[in-house]
N, C-alpha and C positions, 0 to 999 in steps of 0.2 A: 504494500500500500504506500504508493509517494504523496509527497506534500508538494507543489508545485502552486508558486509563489507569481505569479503575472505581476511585477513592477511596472511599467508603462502602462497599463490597465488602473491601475492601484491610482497612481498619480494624476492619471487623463481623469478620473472620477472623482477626486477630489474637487470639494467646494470651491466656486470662484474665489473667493476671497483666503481662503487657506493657500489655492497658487497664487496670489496676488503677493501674499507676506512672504512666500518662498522668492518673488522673483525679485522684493524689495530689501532682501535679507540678503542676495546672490548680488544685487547693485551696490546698497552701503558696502558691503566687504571689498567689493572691484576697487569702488571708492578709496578703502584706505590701500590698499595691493598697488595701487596707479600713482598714487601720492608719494608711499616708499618707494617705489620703483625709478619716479619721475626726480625723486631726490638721488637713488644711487646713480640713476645715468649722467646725472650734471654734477655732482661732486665727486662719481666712482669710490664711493667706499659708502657701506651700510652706517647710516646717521642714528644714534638715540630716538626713542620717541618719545619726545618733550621737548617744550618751547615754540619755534617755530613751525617745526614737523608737524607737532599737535593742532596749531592754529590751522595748517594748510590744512590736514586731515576733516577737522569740525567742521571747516568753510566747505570744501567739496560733498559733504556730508549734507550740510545746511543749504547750498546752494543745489544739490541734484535731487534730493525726494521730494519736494515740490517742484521743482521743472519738470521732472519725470512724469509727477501723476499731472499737472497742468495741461503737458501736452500727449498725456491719454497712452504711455506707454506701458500702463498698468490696465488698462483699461479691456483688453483682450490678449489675453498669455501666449494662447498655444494655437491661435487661429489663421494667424498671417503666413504667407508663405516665403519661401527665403528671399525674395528681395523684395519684400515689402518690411520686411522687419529691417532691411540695411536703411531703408528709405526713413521707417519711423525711427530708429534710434539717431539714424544720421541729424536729422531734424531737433530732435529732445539734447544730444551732446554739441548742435551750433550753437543754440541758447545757451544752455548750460556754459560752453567752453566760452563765450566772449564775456559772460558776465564772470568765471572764475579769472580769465584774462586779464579783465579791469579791477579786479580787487588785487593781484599781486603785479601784473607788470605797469599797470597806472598810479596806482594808489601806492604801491611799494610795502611791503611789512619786512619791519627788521628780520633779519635773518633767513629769510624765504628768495631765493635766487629768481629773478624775474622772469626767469625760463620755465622755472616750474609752471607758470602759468599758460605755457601751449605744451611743453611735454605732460602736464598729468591728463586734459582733456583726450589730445590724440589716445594716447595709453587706456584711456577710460572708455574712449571709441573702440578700441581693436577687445577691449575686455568682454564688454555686453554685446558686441555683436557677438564675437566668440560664442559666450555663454546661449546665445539664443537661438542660435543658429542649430549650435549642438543637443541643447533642451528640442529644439523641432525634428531635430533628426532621429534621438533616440528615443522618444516617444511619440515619434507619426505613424500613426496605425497601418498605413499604406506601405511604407518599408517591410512589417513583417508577414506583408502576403507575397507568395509569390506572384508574380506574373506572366503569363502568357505572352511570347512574343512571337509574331509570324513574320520570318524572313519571304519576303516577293520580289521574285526576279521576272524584273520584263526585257525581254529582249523584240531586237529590230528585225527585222525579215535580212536583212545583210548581216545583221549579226551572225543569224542563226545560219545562215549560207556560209559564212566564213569560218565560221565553226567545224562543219560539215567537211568542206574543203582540208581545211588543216586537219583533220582526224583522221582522212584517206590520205 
């Protein structure tokens, strides 16, 4: 007697709003992943987290879950297809990235490298598309059927003559 566990089924059936906190919970964390990240690429050595680290962290934190759900990237999870989800996150981190822009490379905050403020958006861009792209893939019910595919060859009256020819 097996126990056979369907995850992708499991997940697709969960409540709107319980996927809605997964995919908000899978953002905040990109969020700080892209802040570290966007700090080791412009200083090349892993930073503390405290001080400025921390402000940059809060800000992209504070500046994207309201951008995100504003412009409805919460709003339907698992229903878009892969390049409509490039199309809507691309939209939610333009917003997003010019106002975290303007808080570190105009406004200036002590100890925050002014670069951070186009390397964490890009970084934040290549993150949630990732994440969403791959959340579509391994639970799109369409992946785990197989399908049926009929190879059709048509050929031309000369083809089929030349064929003929070369085979005698």
């Amino acid at each position: 007697m097996g126990f056979k566990i369907n995850i992708p089924n499991n997940i697709i059936k969960l409540p709107r709003i319980a996927k809605q906190i997964i995919a908000i919970i899978c953002d905040l964390s990109l969020c700080f992943i892209a802040v570290v990240a966007a700090f080791y690429l412009r200083l090349d050595q892993l930073v503390p987290l405290k001080g400025p680290v921390l402000i940059a962290i809060w800000m992209s934190i504070f500046l994207a879950l309201p951008i995100f759900w504003l412009t409805g990237l919460y709003r339907i999870i698992f229903r878009y297809s892969g390049l409509s989800i490039v199309f809507s996150v691309s939209f939610a981190i333009t917003v997003y990235g010019l106002l975290y822009f303007c808080v570190f490379a105009i406004y200036q905050i002590e100890g925050v490298p002014r670069s951070i403020g186009l390397l964490q958006p890009i970084l934040l861009l290549f993150g949630i598309i990732s994440s969403r792209l791959l959340v579509k893939f391994f639970l799109s019910p369409s992946l785990f059927k197989k399908k049926n595919i009929k190879i059709i060859l048509l050929y031309t009256e000369q083809e089929l003559l030349e064929d003929k020819l070369l085979a005698h």
